[in-house]
Chimera marker file (.cmm) of the C-alpha trace (Angstrom):
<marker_set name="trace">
<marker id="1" x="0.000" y="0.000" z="0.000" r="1" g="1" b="0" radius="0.5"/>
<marker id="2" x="1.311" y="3.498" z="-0.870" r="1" g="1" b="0" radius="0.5"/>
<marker id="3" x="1.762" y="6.444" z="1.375" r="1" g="1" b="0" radius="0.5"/>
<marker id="4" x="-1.639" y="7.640" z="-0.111" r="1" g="1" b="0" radius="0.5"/>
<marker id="5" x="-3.621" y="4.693" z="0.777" r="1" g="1" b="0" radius="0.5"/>
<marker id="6" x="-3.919" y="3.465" z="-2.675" r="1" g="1" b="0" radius="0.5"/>
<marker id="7" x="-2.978" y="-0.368" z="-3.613" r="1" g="1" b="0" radius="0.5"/>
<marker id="8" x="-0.330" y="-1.223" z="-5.601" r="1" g="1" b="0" radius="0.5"/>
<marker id="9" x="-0.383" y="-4.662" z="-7.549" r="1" g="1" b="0" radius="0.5"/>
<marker id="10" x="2.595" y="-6.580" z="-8.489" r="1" g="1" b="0" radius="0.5"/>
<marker id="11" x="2.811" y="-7.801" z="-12.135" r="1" g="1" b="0" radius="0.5"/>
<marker id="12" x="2.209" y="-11.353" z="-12.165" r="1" g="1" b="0" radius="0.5"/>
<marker id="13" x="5.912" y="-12.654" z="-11.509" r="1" g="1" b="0" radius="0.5"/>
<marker id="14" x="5.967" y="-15.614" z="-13.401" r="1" g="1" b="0" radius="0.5"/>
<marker id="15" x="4.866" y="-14.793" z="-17.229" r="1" g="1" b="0" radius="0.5"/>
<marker id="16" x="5.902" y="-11.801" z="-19.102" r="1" g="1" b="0" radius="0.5"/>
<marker id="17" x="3.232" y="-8.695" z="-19.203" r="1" g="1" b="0" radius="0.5"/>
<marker id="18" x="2.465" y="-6.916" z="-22.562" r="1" g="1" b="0" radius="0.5"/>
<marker id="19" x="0.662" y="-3.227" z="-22.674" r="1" g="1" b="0" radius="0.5"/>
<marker id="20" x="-1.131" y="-1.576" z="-20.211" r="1" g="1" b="0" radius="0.5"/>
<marker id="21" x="-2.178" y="-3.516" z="-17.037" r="1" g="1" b="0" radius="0.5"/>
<marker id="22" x="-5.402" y="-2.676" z="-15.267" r="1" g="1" b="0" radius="0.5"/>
<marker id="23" x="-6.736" y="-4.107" z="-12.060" r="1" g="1" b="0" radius="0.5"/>
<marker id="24" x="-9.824" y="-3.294" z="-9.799" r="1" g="1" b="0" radius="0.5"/>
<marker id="25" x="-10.344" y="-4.734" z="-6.649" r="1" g="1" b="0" radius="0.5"/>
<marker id="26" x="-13.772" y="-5.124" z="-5.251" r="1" g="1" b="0" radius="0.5"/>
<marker id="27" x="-14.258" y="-4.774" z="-1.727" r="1" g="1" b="0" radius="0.5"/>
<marker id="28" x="-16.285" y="-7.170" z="0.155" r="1" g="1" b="0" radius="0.5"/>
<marker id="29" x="-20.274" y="-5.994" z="0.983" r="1" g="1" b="0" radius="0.5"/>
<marker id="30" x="-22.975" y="-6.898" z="1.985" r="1" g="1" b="0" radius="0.5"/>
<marker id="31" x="-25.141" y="-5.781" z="-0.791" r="1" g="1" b="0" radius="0.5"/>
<marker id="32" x="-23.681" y="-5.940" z="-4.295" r="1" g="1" b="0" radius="0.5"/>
<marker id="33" x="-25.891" y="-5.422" z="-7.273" r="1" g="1" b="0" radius="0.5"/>
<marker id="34" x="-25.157" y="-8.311" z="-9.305" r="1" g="1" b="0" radius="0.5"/>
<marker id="35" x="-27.657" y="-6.501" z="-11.989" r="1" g="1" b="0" radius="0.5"/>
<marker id="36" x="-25.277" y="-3.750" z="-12.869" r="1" g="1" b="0" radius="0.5"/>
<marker id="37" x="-21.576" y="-3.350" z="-13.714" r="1" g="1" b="0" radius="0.5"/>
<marker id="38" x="-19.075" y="-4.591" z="-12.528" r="1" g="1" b="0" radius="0.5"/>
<marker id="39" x="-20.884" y="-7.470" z="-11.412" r="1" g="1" b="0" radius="0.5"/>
<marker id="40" x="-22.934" y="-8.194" z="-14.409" r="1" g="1" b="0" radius="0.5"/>
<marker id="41" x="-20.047" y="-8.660" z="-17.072" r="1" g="1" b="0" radius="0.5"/>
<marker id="42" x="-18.118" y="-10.455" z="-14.324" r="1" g="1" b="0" radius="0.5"/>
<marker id="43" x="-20.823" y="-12.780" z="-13.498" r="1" g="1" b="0" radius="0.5"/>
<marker id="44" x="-21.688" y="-13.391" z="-17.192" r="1" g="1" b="0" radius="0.5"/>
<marker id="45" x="-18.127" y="-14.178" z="-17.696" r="1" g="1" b="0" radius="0.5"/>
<marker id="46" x="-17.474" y="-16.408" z="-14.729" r="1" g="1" b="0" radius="0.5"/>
<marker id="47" x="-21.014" y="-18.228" z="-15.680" r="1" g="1" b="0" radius="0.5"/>
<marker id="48" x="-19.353" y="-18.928" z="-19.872" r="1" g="1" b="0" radius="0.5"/>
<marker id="49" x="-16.088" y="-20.152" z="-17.951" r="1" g="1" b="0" radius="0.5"/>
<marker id="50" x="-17.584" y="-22.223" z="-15.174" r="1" g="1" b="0" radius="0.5"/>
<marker id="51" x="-19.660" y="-23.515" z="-18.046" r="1" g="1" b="0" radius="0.5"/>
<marker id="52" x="-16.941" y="-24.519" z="-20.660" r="1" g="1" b="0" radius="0.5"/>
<marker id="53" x="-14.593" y="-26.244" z="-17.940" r="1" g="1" b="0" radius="0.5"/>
<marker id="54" x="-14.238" y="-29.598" z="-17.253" r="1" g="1" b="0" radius="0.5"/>
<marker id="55" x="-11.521" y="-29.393" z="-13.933" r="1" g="1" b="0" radius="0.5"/>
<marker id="56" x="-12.690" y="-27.404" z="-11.342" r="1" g="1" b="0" radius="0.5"/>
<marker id="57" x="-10.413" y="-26.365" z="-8.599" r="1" g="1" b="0" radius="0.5"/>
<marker id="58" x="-11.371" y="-24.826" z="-5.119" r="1" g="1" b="0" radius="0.5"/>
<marker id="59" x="-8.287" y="-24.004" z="-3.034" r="1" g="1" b="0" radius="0.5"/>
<marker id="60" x="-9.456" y="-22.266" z="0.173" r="1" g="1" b="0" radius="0.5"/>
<marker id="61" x="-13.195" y="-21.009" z="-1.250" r="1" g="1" b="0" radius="0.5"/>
<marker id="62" x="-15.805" y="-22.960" z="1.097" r="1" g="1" b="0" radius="0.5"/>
<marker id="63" x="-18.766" y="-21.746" z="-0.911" r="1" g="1" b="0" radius="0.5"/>
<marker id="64" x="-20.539" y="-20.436" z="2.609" r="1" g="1" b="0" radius="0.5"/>
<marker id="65" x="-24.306" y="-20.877" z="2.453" r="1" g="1" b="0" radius="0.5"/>
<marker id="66" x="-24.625" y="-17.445" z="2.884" r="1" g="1" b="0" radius="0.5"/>
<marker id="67" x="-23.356" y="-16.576" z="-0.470" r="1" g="1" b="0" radius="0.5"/>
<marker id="68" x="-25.852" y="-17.255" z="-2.571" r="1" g="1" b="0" radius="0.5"/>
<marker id="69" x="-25.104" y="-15.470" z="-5.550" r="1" g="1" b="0" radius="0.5"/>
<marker id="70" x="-21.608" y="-17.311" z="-5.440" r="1" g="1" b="0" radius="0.5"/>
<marker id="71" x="-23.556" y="-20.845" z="-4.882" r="1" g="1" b="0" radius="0.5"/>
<marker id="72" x="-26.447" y="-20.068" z="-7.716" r="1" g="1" b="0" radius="0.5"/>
<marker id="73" x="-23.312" y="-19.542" z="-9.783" r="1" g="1" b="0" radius="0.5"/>
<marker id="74" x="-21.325" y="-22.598" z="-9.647" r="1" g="1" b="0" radius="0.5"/>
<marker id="75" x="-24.758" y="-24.363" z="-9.143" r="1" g="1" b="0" radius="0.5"/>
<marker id="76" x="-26.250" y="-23.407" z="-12.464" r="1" g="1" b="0" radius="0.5"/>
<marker id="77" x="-23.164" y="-22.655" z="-14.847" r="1" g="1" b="0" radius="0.5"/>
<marker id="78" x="-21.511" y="-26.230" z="-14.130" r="1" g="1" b="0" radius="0.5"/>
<marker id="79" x="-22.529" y="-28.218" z="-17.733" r="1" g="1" b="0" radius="0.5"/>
<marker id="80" x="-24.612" y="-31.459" z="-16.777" r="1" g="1" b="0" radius="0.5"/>
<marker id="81" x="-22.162" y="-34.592" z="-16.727" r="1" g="1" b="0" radius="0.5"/>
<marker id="82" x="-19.210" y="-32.293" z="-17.952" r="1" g="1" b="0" radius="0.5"/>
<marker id="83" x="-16.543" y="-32.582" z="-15.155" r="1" g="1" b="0" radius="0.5"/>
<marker id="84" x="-13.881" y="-34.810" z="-15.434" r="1" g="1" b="0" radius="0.5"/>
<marker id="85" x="-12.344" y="-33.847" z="-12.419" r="1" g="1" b="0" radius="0.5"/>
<marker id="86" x="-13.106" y="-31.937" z="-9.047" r="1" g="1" b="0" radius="0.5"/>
<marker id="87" x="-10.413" y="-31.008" z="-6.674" r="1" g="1" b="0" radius="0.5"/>
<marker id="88" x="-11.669" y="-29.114" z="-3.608" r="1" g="1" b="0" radius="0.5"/>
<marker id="89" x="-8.423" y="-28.276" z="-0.789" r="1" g="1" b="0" radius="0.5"/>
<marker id="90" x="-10.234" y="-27.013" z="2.304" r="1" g="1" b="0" radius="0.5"/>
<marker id="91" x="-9.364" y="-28.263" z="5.802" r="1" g="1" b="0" radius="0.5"/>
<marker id="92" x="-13.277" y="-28.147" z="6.693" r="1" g="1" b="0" radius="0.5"/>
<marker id="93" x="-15.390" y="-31.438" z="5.662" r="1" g="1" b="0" radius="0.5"/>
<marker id="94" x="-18.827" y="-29.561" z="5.533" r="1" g="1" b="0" radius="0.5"/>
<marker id="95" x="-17.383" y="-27.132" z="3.238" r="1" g="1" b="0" radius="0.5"/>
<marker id="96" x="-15.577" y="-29.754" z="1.089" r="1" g="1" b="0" radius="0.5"/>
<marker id="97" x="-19.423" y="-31.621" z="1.088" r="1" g="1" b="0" radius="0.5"/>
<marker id="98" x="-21.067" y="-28.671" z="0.528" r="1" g="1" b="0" radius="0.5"/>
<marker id="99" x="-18.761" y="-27.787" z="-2.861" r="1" g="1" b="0" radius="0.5"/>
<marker id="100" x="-19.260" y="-31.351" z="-4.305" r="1" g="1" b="0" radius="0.5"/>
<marker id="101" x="-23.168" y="-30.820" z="-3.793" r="1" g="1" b="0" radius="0.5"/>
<marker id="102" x="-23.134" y="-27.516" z="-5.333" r="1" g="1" b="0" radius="0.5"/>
<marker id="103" x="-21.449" y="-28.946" z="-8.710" r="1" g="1" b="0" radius="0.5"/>
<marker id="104" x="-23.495" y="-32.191" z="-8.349" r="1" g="1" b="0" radius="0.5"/>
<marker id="105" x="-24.687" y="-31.580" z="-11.850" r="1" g="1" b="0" radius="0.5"/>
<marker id="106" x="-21.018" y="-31.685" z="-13.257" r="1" g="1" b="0" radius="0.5"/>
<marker id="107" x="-20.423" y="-35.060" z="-11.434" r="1" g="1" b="0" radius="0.5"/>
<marker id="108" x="-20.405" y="-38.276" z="-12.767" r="1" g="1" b="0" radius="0.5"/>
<marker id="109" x="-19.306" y="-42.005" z="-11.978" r="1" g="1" b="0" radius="0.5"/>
<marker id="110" x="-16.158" y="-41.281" z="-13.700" r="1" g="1" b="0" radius="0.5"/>
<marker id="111" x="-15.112" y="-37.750" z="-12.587" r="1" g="1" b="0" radius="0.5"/>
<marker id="112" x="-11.848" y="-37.497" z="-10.212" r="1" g="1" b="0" radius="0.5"/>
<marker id="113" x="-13.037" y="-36.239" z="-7.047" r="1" g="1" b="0" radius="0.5"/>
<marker id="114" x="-9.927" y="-35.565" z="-4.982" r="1" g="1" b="0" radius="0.5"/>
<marker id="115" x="-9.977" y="-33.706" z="-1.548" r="1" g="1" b="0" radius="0.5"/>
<marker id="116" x="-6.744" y="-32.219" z="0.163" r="1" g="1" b="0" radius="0.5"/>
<marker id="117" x="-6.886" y="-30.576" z="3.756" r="1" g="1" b="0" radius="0.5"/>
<marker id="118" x="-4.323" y="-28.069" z="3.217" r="1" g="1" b="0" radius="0.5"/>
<marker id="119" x="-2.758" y="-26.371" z="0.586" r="1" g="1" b="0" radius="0.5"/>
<marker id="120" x="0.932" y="-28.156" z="1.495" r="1" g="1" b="0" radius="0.5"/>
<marker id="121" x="-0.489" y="-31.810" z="0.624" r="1" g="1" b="0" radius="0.5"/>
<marker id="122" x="-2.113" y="-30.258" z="-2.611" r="1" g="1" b="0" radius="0.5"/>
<marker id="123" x="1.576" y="-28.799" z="-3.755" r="1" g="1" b="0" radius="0.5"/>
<marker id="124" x="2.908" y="-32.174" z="-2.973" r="1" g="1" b="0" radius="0.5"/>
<marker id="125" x="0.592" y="-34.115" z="-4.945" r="1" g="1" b="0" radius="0.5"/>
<marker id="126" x="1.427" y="-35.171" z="-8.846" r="1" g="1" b="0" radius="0.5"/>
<marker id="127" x="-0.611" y="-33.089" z="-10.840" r="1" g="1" b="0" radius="0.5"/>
<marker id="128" x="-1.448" y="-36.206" z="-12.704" r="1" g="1" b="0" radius="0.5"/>
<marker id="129" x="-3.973" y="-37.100" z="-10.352" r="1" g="1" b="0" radius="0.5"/>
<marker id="130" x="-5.957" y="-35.323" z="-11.336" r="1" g="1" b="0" radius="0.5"/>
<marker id="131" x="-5.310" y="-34.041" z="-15.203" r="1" g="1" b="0" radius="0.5"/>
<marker id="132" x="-6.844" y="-35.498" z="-17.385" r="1" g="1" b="0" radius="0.5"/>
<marker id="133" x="-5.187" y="-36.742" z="-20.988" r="1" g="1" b="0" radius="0.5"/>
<marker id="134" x="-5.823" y="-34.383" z="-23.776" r="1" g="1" b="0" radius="0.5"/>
<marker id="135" x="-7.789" y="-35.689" z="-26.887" r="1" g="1" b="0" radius="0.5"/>
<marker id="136" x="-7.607" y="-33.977" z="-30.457" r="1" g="1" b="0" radius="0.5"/>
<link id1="1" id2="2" r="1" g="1" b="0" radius="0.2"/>
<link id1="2" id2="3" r="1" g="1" b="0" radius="0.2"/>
<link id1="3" id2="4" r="1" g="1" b="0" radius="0.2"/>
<link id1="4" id2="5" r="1" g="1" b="0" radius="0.2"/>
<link id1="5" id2="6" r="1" g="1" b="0" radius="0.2"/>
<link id1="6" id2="7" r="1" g="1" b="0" radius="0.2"/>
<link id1="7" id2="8" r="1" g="1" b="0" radius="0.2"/>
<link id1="8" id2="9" r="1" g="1" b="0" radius="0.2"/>
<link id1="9" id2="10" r="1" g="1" b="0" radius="0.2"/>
<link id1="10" id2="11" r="1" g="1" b="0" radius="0.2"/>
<link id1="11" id2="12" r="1" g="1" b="0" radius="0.2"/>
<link id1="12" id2="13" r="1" g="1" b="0" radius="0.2"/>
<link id1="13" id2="14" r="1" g="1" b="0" radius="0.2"/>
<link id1="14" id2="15" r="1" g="1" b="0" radius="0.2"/>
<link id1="15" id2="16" r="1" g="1" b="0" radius="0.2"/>
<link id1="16" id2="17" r="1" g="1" b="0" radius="0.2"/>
<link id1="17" id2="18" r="1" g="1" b="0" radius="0.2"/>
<link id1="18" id2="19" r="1" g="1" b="0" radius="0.2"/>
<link id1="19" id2="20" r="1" g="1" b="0" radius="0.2"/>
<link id1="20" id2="21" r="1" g="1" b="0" radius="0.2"/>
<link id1="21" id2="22" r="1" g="1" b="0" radius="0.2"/>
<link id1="22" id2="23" r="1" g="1" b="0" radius="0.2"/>
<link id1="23" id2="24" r="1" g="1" b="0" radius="0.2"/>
<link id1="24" id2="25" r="1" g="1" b="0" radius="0.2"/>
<link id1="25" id2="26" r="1" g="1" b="0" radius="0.2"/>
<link id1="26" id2="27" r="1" g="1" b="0" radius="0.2"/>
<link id1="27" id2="28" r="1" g="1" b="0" radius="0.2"/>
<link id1="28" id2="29" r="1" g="1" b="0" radius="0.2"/>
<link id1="29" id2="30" r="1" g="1" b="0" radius="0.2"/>
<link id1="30" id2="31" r="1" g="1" b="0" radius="0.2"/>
<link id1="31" id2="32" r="1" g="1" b="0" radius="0.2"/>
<link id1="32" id2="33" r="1" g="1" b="0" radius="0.2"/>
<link id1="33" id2="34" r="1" g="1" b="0" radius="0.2"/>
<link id1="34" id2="35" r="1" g="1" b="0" radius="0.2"/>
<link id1="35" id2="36" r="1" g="1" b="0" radius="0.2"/>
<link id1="36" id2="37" r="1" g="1" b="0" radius="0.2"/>
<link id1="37" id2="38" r="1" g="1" b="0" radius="0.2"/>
<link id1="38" id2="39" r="1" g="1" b="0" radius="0.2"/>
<link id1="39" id2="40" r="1" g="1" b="0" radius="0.2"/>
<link id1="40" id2="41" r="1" g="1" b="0" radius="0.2"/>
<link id1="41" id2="42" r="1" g="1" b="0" radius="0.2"/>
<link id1="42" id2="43" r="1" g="1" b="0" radius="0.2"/>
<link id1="43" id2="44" r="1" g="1" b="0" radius="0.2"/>
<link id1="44" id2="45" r="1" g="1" b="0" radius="0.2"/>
<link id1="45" id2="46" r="1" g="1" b="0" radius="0.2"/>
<link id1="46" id2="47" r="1" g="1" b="0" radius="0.2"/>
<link id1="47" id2="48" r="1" g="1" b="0" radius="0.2"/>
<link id1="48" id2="49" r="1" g="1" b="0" radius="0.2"/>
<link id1="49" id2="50" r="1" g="1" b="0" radius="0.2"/>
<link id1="50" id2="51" r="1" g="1" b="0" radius="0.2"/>
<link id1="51" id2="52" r="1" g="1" b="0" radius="0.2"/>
<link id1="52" id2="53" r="1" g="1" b="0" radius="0.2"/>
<link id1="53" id2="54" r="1" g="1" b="0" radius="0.2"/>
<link id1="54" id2="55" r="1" g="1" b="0" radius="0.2"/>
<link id1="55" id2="56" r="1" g="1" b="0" radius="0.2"/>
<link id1="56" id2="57" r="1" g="1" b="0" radius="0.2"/>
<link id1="57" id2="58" r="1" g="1" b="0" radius="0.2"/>
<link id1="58" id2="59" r="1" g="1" b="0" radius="0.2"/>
<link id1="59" id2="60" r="1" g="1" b="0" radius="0.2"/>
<link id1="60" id2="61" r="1" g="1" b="0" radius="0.2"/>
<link id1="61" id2="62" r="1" g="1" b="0" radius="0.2"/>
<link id1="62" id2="63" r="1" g="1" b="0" radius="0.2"/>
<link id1="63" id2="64" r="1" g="1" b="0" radius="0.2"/>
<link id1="64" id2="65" r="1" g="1" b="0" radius="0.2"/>
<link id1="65" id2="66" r="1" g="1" b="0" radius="0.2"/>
<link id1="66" id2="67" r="1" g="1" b="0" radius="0.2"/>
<link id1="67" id2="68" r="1" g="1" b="0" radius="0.2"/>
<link id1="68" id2="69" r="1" g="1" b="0" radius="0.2"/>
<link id1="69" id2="70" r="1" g="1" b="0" radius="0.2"/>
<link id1="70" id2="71" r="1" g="1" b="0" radius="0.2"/>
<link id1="71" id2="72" r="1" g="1" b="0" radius="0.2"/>
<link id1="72" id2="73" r="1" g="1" b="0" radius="0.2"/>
<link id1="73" id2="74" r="1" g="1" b="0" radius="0.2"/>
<link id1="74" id2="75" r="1" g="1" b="0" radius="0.2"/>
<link id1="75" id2="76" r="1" g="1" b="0" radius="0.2"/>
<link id1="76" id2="77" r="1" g="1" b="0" radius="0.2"/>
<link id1="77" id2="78" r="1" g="1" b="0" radius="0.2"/>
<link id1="78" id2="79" r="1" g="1" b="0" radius="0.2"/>
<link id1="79" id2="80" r="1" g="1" b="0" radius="0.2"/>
<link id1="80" id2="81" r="1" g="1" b="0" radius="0.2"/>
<link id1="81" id2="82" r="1" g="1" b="0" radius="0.2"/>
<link id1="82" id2="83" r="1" g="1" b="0" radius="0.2"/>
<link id1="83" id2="84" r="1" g="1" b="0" radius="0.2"/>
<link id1="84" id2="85" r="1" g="1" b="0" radius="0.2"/>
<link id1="85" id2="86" r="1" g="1" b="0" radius="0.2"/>
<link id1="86" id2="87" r="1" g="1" b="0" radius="0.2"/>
<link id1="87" id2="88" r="1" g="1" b="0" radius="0.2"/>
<link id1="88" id2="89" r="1" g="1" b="0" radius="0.2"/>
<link id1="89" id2="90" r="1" g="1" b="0" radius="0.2"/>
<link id1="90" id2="91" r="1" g="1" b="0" radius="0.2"/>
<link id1="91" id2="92" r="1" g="1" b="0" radius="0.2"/>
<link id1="92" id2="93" r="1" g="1" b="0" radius="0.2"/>
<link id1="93" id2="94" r="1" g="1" b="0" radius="0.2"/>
<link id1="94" id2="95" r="1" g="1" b="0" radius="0.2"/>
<link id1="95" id2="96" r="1" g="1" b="0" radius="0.2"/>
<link id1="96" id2="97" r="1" g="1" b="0" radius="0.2"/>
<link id1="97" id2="98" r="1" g="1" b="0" radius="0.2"/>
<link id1="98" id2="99" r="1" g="1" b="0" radius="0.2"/>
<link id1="99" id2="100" r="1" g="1" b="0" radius="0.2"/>
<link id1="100" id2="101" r="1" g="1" b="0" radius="0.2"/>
<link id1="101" id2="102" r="1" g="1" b="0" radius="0.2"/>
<link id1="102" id2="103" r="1" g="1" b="0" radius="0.2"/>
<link id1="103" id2="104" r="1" g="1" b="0" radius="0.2"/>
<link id1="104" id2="105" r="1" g="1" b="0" radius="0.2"/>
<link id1="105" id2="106" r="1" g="1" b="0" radius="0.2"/>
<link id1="106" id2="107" r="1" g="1" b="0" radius="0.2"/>
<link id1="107" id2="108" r="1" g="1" b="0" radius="0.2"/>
<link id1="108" id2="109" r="1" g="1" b="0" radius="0.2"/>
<link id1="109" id2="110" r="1" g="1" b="0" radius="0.2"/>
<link id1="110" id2="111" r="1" g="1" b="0" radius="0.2"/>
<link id1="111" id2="112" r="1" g="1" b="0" radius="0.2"/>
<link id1="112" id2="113" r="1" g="1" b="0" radius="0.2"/>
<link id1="113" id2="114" r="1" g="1" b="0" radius="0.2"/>
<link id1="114" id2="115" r="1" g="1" b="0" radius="0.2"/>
<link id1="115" id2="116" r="1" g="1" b="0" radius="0.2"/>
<link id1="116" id2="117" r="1" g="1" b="0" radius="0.2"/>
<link id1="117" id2="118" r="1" g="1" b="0" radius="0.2"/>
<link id1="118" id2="119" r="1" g="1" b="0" radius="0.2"/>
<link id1="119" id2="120" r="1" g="1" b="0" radius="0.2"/>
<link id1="120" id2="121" r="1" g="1" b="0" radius="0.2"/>
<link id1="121" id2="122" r="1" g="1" b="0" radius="0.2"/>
<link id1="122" id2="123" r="1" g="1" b="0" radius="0.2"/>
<link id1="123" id2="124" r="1" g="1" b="0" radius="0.2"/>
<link id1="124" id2="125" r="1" g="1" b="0" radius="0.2"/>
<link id1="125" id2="126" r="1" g="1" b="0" radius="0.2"/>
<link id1="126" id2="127" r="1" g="1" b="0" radius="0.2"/>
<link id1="127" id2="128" r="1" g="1" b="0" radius="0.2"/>
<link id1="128" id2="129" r="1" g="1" b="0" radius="0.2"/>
<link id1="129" id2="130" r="1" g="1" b="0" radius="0.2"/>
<link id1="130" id2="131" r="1" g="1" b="0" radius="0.2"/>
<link id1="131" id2="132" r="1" g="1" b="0" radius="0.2"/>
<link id1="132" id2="133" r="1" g="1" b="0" radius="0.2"/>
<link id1="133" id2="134" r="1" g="1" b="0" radius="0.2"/>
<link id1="134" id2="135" r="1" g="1" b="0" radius="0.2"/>
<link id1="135" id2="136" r="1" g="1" b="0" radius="0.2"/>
</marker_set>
């Protein structure tokens, strides 16, 4: 944080940044109004990606039953039968259940559904796990 009080955002370390770099951070409320913008093009955008995935990954994000925009999201964006895998890292089993229920739709018999309790034995595990092979 600057002297100001402004936030200052690090370029993303690890890949190389072209043009002009533009964040906007959106402070947590009570009340957002998911009809307008910001939230609107967001929200349409998260739905499209949520939608066209097939791996989701929660590291952290408990989907709280008090969020219900965030749980309407995931609940109705996930493609029936689509995900081949489901990897939820979250020390809490009620929050781990509650994730799988709210992509239920995605699931099916042969989806990966891997659980880690913290984010150590998630870095430790072989990515293979869960990835999935590539088909063109």
């Amino acid at each position: 944080m600057r002297s100001d009080g402004t936030v200052l955002l690090k370029e993303r370390p690890y890949t190389k940044q072209h043009g002009t770099l533009r964040f906007a951070i959106i402070p947590p409320e009570s009340h957002k109004a998911y009809d307008e913008e910001p939230f609107k093009g967001l929200w349409r955008k998260a739905g499209a990606a949520i939608h066209s995935t097939q791996e989701l990954i929660f590291v952290g994000y408990s989907l709280p039953p008090t969020d219900l925009h965030s749980t309407a999201l995931f609940r109705t964006s996930v493609k029936k039968h689509s995900l081949l895998s489901l990897v939820t890292v979250n020390p809490d089993r009620e929050a781990r259940k509650r994730t799988r229920d709210v992509v239920q739709r995605g699931l099916t018999e042969k989806t990966r559904v891997l659980v880690f309790d913290d984010l150590s034995e998630f870095v430790a595990a072989k990515r293979s796990l869960w990835e999935t092979p590539r088909h063109s």
